[in-house]
Short mmCIF file of the C-alpha atoms (twelve columns), coordinates in Angstrom:
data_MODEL
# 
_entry.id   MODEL 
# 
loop_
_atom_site.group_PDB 
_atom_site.id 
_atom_site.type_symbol 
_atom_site.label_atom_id 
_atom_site.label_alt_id 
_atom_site.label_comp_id 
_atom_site.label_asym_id 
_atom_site.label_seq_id 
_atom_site.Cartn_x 
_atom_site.Cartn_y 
_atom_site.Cartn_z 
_atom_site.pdbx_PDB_model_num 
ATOM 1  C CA . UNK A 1  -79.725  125.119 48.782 1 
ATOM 2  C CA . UNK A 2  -82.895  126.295 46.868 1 
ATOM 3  C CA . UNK A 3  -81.094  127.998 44.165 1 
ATOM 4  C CA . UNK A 4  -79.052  125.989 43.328 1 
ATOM 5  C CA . UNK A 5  -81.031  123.181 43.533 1 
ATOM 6  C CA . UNK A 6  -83.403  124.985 41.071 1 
ATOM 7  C CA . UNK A 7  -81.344  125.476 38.155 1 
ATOM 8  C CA . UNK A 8  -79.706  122.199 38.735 1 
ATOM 9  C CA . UNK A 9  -83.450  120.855 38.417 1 
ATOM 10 C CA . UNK A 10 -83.966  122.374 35.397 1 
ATOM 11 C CA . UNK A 11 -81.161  120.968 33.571 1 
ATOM 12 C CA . UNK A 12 -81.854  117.631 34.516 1 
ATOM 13 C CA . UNK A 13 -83.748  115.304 32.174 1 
ATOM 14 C CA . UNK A 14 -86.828  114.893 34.518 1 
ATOM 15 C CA . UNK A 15 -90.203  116.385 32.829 1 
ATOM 16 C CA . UNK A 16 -91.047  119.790 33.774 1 
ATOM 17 C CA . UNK A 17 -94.083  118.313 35.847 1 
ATOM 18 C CA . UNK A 18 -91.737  116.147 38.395 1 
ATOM 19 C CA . UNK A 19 -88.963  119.629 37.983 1 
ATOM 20 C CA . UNK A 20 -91.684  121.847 39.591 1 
ATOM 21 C CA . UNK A 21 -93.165  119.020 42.174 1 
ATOM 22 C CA . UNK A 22 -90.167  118.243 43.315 1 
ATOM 23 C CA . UNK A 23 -89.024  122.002 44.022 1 
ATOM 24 C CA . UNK A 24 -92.289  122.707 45.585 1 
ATOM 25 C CA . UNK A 25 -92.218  119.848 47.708 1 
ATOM 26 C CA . UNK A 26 -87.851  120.250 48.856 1 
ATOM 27 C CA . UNK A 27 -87.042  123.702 48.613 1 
ATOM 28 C CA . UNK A 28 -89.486  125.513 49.854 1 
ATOM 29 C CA . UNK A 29 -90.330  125.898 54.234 1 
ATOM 30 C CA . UNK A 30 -92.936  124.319 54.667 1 
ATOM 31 C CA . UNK A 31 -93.331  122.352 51.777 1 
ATOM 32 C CA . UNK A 32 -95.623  123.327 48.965 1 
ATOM 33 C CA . UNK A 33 -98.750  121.344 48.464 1 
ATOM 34 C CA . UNK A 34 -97.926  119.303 44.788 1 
ATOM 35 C CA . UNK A 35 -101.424 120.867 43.894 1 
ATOM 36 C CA . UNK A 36 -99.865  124.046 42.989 1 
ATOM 37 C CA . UNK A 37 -97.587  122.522 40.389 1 
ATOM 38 C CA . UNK A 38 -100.426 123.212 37.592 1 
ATOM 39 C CA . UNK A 39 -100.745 126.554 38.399 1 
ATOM 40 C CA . UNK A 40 -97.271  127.132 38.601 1 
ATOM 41 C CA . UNK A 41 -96.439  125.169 35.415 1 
ATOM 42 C CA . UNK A 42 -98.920  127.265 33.478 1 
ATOM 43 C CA . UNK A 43 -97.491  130.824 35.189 1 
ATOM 44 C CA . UNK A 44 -94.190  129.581 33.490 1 
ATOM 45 C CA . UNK A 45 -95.973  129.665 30.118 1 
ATOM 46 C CA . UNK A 46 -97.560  132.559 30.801 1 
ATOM 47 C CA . UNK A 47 -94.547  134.432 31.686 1 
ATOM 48 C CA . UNK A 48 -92.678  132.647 29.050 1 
ATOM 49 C CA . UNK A 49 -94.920  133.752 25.630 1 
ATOM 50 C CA . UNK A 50 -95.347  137.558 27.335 1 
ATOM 51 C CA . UNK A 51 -98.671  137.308 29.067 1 
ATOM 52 C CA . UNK A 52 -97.334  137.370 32.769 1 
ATOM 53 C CA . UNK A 53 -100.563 139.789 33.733 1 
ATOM 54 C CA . UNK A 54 -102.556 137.325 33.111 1 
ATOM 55 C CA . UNK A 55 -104.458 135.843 36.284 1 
ATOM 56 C CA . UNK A 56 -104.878 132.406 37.594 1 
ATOM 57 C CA . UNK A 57 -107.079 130.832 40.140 1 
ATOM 58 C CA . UNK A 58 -104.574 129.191 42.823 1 
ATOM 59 C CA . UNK A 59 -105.691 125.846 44.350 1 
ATOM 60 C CA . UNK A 60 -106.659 127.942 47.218 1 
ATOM 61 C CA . UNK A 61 -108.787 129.946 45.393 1 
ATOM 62 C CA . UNK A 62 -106.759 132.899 45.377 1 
ATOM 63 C CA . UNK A 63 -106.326 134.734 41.994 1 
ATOM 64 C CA . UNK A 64 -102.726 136.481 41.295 1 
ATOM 65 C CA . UNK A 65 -100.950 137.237 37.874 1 
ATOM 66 C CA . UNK A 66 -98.311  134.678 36.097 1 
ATOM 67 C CA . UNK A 67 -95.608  137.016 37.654 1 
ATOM 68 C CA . UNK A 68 -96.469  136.951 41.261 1 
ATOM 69 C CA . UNK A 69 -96.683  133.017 40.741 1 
ATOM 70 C CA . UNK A 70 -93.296  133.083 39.661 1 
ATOM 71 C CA . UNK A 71 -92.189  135.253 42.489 1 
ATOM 72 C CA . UNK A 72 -93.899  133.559 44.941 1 
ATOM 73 C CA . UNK A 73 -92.941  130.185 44.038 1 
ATOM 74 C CA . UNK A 74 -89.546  131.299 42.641 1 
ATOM 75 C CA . UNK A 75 -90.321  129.637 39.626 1 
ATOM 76 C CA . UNK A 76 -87.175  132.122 37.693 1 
ATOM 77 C CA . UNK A 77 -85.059  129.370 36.897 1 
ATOM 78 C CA . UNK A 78 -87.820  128.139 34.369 1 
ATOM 79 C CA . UNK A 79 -88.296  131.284 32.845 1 
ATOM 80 C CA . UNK A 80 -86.901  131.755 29.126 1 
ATOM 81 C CA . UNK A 81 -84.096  134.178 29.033 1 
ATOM 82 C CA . UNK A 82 -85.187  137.103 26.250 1 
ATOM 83 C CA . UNK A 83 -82.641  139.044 24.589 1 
# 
């Protein structure tokens, strides 16, 4: 379910804010806290413009690059496809 769900999230027309908050919350066991969604919204960009080294401060207070956000969280379906 969490796949697909995913990309079928990310084609909707919800904002990318509720897209991310609602895949924390449903497809992940047990549910991710909605307080990650900032983090995880600005690993996207991160990732996105290049810079997925770069480290962020969790909620929890846990620092980890832009990339292991995005693995963690399986954030992938957000990520811009390069060529």
């Amino acid at each position: 379910m969490g796949a697909i769900t995913s990309k079928d999230i990310t084609e909707s027309d919800m904002p990318m804010a509720a897209q991310i908050q609602y895949h924390l919350r449903v497809n992940h066991y047990p549910p991710v806290n909605s307080i990650f969604a900032q983090v995880a919204i600005a690993a996207i960009e991160l990732c996105n413009t290049g810079e997925s080294s770069a480290v962020l401060t969790m909620p929890n207070g846990i620092n980890k690059s832009a990339a292991a956000i995005v693995d963690g969280l399986h954030l992938h379906h957000w990520l811009e496809e390069s060529d």
